[in-house]
C-alpha positions in Angstrom: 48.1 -4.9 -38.6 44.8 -4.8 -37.9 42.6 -7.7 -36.2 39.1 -8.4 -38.7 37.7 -10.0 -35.6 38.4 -7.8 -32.6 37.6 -4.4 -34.7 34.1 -6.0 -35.6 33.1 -6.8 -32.2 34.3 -3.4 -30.9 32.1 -1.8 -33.5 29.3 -4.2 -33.3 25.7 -2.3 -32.8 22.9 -3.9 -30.7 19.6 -2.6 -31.4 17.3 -1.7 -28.6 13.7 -0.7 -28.3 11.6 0.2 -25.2 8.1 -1.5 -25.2 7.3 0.1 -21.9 8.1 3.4 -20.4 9.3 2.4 -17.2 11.9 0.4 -18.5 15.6 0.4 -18.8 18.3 -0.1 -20.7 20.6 -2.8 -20.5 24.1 -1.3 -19.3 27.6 -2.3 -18.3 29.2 -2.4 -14.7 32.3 -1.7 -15.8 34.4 -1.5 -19.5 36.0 -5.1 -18.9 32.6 -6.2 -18.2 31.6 -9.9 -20.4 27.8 -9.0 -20.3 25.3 -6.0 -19.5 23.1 -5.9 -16.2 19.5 -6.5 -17.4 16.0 -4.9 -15.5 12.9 -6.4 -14.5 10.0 -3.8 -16.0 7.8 -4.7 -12.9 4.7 -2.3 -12.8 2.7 -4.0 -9.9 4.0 -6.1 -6.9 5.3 -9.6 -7.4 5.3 -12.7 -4.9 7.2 -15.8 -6.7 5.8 -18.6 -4.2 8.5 -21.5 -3.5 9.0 -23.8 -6.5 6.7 -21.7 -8.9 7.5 -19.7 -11.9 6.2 -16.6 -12.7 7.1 -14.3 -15.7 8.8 -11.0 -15.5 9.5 -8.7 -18.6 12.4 -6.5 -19.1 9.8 -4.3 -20.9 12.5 -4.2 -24.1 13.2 -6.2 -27.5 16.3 -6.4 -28.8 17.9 -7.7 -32.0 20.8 -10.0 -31.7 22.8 -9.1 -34.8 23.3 -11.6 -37.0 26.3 -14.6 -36.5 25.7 -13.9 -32.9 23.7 -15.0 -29.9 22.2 -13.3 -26.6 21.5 -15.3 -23.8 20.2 -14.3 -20.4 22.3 -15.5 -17.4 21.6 -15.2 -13.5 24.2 -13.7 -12.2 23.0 -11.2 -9.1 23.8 -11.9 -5.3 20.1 -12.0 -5.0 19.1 -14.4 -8.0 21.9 -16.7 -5.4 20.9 -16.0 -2.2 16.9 -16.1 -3.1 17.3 -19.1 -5.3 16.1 -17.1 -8.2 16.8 -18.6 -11.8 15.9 -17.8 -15.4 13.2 -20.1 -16.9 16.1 -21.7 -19.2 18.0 -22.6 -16.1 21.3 -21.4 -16.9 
């Protein structure tokens, strides 16, 4: 017996494109992984002063396939330790 659900997600293709050269593809830390480490594409130094925002591109686009939905979470030791948090605050 055969589960629709579970067989579609394990066969379920994300499309990824580089924009820039220097960046990298999103991977997995490990197969039981929920979510895939994403990069910063940084090509010059960056200084994020206290309690300002700056902007920092992965250098990819990627299409979410359809019925589902990609979100970016902060989830490094140093997005805690440096107080570092996506724009959406999650």
């Amino acid at each position: 017996m055969s589960c629709g659900k579970a067989e579609e997600r394990e066969n379920m293709k994300v499309q990824i494109k580089k924009l820039k050269k220097n960046a990298v593809i999103p991977t997995r830390g490990s197969s039981s992984a929920a979510g895939y480490d994403l990069y910063a594409c940084i090509e010059s130094s960056v200084v994020i002063k206290p309690h300002a925002t700056e902007q920092i591109g992965t250098g990819i686009a990627v299409a979410v396939p359809e019925g589902y939905f990609g979100a970016i979470f902060a989830r490094s030791g140093l997005a805690h330790k440096k107080g570092l948090v996506p724009s959406n605050a999650v």
